[in-house]
C-alpha positions in Angstrom: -50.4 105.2 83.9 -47.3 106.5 85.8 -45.3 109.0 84.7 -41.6 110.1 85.4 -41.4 112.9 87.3 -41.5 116.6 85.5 -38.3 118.7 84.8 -39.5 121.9 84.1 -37.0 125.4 83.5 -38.2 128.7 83.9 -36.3 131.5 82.3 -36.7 134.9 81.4 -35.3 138.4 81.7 -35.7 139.7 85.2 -38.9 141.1 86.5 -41.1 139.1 84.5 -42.5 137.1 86.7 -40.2 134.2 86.8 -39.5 133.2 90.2 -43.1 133.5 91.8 -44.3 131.6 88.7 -41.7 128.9 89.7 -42.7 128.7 93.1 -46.1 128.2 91.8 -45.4 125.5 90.0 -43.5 123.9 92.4 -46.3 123.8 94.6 -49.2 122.7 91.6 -47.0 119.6 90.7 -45.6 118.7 94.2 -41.9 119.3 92.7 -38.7 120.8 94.8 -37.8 124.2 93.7 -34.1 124.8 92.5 -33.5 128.3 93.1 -31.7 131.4 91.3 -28.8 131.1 93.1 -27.3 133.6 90.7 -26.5 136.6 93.3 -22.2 135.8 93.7 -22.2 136.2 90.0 -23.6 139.4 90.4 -22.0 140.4 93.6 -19.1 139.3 91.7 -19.5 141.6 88.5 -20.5 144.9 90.8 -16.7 144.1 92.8 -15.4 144.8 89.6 -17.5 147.4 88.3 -16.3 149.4 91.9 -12.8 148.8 91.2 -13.3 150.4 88.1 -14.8 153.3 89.5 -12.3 153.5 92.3 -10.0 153.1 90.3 -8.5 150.4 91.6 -7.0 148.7 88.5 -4.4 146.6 90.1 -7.3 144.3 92.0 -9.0 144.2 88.9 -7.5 140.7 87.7 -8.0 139.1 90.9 -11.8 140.1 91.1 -12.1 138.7 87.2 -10.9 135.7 88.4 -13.1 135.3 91.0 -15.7 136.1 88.6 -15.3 133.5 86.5 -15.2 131.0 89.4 -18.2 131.7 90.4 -19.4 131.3 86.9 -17.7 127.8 87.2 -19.4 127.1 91.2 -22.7 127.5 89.8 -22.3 125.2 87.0 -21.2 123.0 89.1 -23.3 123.1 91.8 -26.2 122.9 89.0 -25.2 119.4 88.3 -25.1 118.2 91.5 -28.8 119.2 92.3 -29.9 117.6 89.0 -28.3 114.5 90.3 -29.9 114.7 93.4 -33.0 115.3 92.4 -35.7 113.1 90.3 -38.2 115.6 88.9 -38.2 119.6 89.9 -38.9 123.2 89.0 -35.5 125.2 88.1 -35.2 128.6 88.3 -32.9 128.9 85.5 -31.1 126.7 84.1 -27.8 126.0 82.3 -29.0 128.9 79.4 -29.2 131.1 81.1 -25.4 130.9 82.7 -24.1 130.9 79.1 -26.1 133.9 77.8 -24.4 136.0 81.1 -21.1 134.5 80.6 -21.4 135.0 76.9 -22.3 139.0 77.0 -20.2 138.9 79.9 -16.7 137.3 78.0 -17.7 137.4 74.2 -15.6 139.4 73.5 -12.9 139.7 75.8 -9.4 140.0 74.8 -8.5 136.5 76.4 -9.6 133.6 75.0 -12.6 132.3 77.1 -12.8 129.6 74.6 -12.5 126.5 76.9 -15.1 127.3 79.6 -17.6 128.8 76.7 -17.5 125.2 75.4 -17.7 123.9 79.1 -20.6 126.0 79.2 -22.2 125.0 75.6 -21.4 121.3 76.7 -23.6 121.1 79.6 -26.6 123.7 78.5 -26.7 120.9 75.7 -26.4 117.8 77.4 -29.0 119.5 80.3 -31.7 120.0 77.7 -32.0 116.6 77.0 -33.5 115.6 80.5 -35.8 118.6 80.3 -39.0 118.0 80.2 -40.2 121.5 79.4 -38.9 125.0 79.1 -41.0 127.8 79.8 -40.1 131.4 79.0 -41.5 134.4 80.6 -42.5 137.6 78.4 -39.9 140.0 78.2 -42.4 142.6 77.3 -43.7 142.0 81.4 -40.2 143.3 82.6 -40.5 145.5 85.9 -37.7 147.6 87.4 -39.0 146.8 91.3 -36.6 145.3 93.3 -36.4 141.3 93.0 -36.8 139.2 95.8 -33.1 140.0 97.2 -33.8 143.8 97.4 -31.5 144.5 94.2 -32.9 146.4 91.4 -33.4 145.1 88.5 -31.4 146.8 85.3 -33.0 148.7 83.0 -30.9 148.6 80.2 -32.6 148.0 77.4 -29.7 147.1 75.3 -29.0 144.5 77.5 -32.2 143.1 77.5 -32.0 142.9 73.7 -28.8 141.4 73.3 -29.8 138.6 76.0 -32.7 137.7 74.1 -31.4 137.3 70.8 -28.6 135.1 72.4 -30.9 133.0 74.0 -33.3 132.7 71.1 -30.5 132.0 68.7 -28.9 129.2 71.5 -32.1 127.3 72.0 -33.4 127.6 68.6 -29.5 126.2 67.1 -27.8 124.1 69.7 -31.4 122.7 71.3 -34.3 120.7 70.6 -36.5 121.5 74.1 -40.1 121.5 74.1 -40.5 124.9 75.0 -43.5 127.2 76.2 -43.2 131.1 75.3 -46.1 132.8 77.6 -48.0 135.5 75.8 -46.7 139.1 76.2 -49.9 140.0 77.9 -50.8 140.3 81.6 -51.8 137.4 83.7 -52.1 135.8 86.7 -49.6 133.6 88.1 -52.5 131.2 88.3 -53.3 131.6 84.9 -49.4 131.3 84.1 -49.7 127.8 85.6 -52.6 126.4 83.9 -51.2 127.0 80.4 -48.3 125.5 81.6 -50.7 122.3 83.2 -52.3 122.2 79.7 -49.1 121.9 78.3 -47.8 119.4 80.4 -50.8 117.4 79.4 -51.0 117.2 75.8 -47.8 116.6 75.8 -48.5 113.5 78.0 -51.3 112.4 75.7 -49.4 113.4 72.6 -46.7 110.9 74.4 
């Protein structure tokens, strides 16, 4: 019997192991691999944090702007790689971008209302054509450099307050079939083959 190709999400707070285990995945169910792509958000947010620093107040509006249009590229250029695509592995997904933009703009003193339901919209309306999400331990988090050479943050505030948005996003505005991975250590091999049994109990359970 032939089924229609997987769409799988890998999320997770960084340095737990999510981007080699979607790699892996990738290559154990013959998917394309839709990367990260998050690094002009974050090249984005440091501009600003300089300025700051410098003291530069008076570039400070422009580099929010520009900030929240790369918030706005990558949403965009999310949806045209779904379309493009039948079945793949994402690293990340639409979650992920509102969890950043909502820490990010939660409580800013302008109303980000309109692009937070933009945002809302299209994590919802994503989840439906998900076939799986799987969520890396936060418990596994490293402070090594990712693949890009940037160093991870440490904050554990930061950490905290992403994970409760997430949890409280997918758990209210979401139903996902969703893998949580075990806060213990394992393979990336070992990662995959929960995520193959997974895949096929849900098929048989389908």
């Amino acid at each position: 019997m032939a089924h229609k190709p997987l769409r799988i999400a890998v999320t997770g707070f960084p340095g737990t192991g999510k981007t080699s285990l979607v790699k892996a995945l990738g290559e154990k169910f013959d998917l394309p691999v839709i990367e990260e792509n998050m690094l002009p958000i974050a090249r984005a947010e440091r501009q600003i944090a300089l300025a700051h620093i410098q003291n530069r107040q008076r570039d400070i509006p422009a580099l929010r702007i520009n900030l929240i249009e790369e918030f706005k590229q990558w949403d965009t250029d999310r949806t045209s790689l779904y379309k493009k695509a039948g079945g793949f592995v994402a690293d990340r997904w639409e979650l992920d971008l509102l969890d950043w933009w909502l820490v990010r703009f939660g409580l800013d003193r302008n109303n980000m209302d309109a692009l937070t339901h933009r945002f809302l919209h299209n994590f919802k309306e994503k989840a439906k054509t998900f076939d799986l999400v799987v969520v890396t331990p936060t418990r596994m988090f490293s402070q090594r450099p990712n693949e890009q050479g940037n160093r991870r943050s440490s904050s554990f505030t930061a950490q905290m307050l992403s994970e409760a948005i997430t949890a409280g996003l997918m758990q209210t505005q979401v139903d996902v079939p969703i893998l949580r991975l075990p806060d213990k250590p394992l393979s990336v091999e070992q990662r995959v083959d929960l995520v193959r049994l997974h895949v096929e109990e849900a098929r048989i359970g389908g």
